[in-house]
VOBA-372118 format. One record per residue (C-alpha): residue number from 1; residue in three letters; chain; x, y, z. Coordinates in steps of 0.05 Angstrom, whole numbers, plus 5000, padded with zeros to 4 digits. Layout:
<atoms>
<NUM,"ALA","A",<X,Y,Z>>
...
</atoms>
This chain:
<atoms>
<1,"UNK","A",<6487,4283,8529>>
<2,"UNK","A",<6420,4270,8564>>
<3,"UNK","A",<6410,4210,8521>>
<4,"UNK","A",<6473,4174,8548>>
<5,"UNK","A",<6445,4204,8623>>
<6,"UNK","A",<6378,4162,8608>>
<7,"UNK","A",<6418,4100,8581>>
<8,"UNK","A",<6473,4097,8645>>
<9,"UNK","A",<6404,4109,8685>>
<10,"UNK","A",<6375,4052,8653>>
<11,"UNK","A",<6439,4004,8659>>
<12,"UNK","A",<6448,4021,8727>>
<13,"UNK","A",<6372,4003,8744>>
<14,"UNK","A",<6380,3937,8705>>
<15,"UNK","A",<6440,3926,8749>>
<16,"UNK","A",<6410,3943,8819>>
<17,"UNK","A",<6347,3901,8798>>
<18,"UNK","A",<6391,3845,8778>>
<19,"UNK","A",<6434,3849,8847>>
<20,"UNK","A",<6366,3854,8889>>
<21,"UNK","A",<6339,3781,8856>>
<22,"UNK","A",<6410,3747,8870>>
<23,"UNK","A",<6414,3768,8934>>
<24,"UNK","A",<6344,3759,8962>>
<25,"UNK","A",<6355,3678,8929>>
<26,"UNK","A",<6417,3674,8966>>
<27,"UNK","A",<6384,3705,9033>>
<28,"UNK","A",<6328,3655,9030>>
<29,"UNK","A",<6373,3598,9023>>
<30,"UNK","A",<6422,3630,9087>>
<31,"UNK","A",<6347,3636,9125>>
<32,"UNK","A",<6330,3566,9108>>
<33,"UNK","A",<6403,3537,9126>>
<34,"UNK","A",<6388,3565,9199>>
<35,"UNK","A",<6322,3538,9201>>
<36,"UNK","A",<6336,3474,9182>>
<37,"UNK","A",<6413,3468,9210>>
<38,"UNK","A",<6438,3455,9143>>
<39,"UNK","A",<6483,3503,9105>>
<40,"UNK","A",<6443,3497,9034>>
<41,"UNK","A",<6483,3566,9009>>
<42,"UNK","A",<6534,3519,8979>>
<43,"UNK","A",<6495,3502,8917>>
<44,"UNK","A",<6480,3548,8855>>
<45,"UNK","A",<6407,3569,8839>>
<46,"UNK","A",<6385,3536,8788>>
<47,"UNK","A",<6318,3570,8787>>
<48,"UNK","A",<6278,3606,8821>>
<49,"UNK","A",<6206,3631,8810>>
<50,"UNK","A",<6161,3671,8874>>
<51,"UNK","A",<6094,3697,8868>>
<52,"UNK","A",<6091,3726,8938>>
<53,"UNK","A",<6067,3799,8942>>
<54,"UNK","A",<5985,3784,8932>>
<55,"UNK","A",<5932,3794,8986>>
<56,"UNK","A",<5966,3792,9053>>
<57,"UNK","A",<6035,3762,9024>>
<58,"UNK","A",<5997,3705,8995>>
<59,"UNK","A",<6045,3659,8942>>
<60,"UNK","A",<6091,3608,8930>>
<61,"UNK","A",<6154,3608,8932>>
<62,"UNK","A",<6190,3551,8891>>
<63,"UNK","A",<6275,3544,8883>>
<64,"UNK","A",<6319,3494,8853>>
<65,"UNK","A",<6386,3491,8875>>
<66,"UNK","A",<6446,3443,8851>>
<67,"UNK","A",<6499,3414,8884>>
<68,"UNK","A",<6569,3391,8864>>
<69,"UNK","A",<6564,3328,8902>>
<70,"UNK","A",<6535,3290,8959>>
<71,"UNK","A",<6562,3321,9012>>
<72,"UNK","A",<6501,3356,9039>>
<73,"UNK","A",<6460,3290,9034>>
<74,"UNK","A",<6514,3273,9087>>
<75,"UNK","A",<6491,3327,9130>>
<76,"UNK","A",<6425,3308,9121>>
<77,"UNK","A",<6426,3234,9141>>
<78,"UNK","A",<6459,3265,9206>>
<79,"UNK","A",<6398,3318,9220>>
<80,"UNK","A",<6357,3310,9263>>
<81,"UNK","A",<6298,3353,9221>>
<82,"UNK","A",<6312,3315,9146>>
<83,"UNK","A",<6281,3253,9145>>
<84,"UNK","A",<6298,3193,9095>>
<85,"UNK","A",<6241,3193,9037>>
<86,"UNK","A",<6188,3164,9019>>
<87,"UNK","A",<6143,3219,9045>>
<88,"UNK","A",<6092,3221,9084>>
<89,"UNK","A",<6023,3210,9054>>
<90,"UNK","A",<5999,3289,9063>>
<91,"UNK","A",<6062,3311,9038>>
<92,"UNK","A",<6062,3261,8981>>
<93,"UNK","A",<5988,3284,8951>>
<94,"UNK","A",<6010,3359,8963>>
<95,"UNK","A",<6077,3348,8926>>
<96,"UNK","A",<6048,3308,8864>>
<97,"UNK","A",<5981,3325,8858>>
<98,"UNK","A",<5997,3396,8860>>
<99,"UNK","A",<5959,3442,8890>>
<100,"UNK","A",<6004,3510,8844>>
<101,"UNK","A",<6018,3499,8778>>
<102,"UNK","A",<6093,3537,8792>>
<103,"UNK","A",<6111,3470,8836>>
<104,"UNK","A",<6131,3414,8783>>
<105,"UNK","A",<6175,3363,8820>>
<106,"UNK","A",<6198,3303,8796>>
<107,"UNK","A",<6187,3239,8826>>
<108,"UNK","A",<6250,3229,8871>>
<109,"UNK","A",<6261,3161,8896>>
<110,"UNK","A",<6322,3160,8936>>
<111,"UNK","A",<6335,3228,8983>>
<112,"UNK","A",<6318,3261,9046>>
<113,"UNK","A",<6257,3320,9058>>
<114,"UNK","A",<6244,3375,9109>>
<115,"UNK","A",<6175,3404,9129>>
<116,"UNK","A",<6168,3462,9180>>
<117,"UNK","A",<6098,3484,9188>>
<118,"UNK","A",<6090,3557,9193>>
<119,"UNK","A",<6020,3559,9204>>
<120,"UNK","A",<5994,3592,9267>>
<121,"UNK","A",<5957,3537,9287>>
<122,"UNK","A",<6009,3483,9287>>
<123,"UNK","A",<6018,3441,9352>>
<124,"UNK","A",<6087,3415,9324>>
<125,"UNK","A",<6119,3453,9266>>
<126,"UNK","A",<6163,3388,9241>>
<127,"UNK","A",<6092,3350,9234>>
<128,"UNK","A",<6048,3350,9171>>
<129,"UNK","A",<5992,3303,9202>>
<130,"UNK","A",<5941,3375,9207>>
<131,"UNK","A",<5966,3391,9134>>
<132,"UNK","A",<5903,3387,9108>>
<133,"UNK","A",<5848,3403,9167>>
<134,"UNK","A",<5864,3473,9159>>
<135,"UNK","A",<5838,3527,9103>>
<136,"UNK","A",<5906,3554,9092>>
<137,"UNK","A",<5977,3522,9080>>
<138,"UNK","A",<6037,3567,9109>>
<139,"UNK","A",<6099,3512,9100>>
<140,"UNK","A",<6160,3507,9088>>
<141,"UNK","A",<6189,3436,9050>>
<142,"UNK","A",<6248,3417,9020>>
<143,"UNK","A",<6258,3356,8986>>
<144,"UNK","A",<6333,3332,8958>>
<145,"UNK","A",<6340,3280,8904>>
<146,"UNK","A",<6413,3247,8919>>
<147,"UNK","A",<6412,3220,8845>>
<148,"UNK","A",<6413,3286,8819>>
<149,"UNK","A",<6449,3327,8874>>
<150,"UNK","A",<6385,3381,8872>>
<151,"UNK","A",<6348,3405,8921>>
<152,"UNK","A",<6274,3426,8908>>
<153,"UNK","A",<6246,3487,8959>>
<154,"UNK","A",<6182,3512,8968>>
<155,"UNK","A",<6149,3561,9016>>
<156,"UNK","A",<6072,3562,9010>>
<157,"UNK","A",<6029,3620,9033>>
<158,"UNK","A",<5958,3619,9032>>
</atoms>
């Protein structure tokens, strides 16, 4: 009897561990729709990978979501806060000369981006000109590849 206590115990565990991941994914993608005025909780996680928790929260946090269609890259062109690639020089040597080995993007040529800087120190948060005058990155950045239909998130904490 205790031994099938121990292995509902352990099923149930697995099962509340499982339902904590999915639903922290989903509530980062509902907190970034309202930051960025975009509802991304359409798509379906693809992956997800976050190695937050270190020294004062310190991590990355790095998503990929798919979508069925284009739709969203509609809602993009439209925002005020997505802009049209190609990226911005600071953004493009952060994004492919990587600074984390967990961030592996590919090279999208046609597609839209978001930055929000969450550093304390920003002037503008929707600017990435002081990316790199600072000793820590706190971001936010979002890039979507409309060949694909994926979008590509990444919150850096240093």
């Amino acid at each position: 009897m205790k031994k099938w206590i121990l292995i509902f115990s352990a099923i149930a565990l697995l099962l509340f561990s499982l339902t904590f991941v999915l639903c922290s994914r989903e509530n980062n993608l509902a907190a970034l729709s309202r930051q960025c005025g975009i509802d991304l909780t359409i798509g379906k996680v693809v992956s997800h990978k976050d190695t937050h928790g270190g020294f004062h929260g310190d991590g990355v946090s790095y998503t990929v979501v798919q979508y069925p269609d284009d739709s969203i890259g509609e809602q993009m062109e439209e925002s005020e806060t997505w802009h049209t690639l190609p990226l911005p020089e600071n953004l493009d040597t952060f994004l492919y000369q990587p600074y984390d080995d967990e961030v592996s993007i590919p090279e999208i040529q046609d597609g839209y981006y978001y930055f929000y800087d969450r550093h304390s120190e920003s002037r503008n948060p929707y600017d990435d000109s002081e990316l790199f005058q600072r000793f820590s990155f706190n971001f936010t950045f979002a890039i979507y590849d409309q060949s694909s239909n994926q979008i590509y998130l990444i919150e850096y904490d240093t």
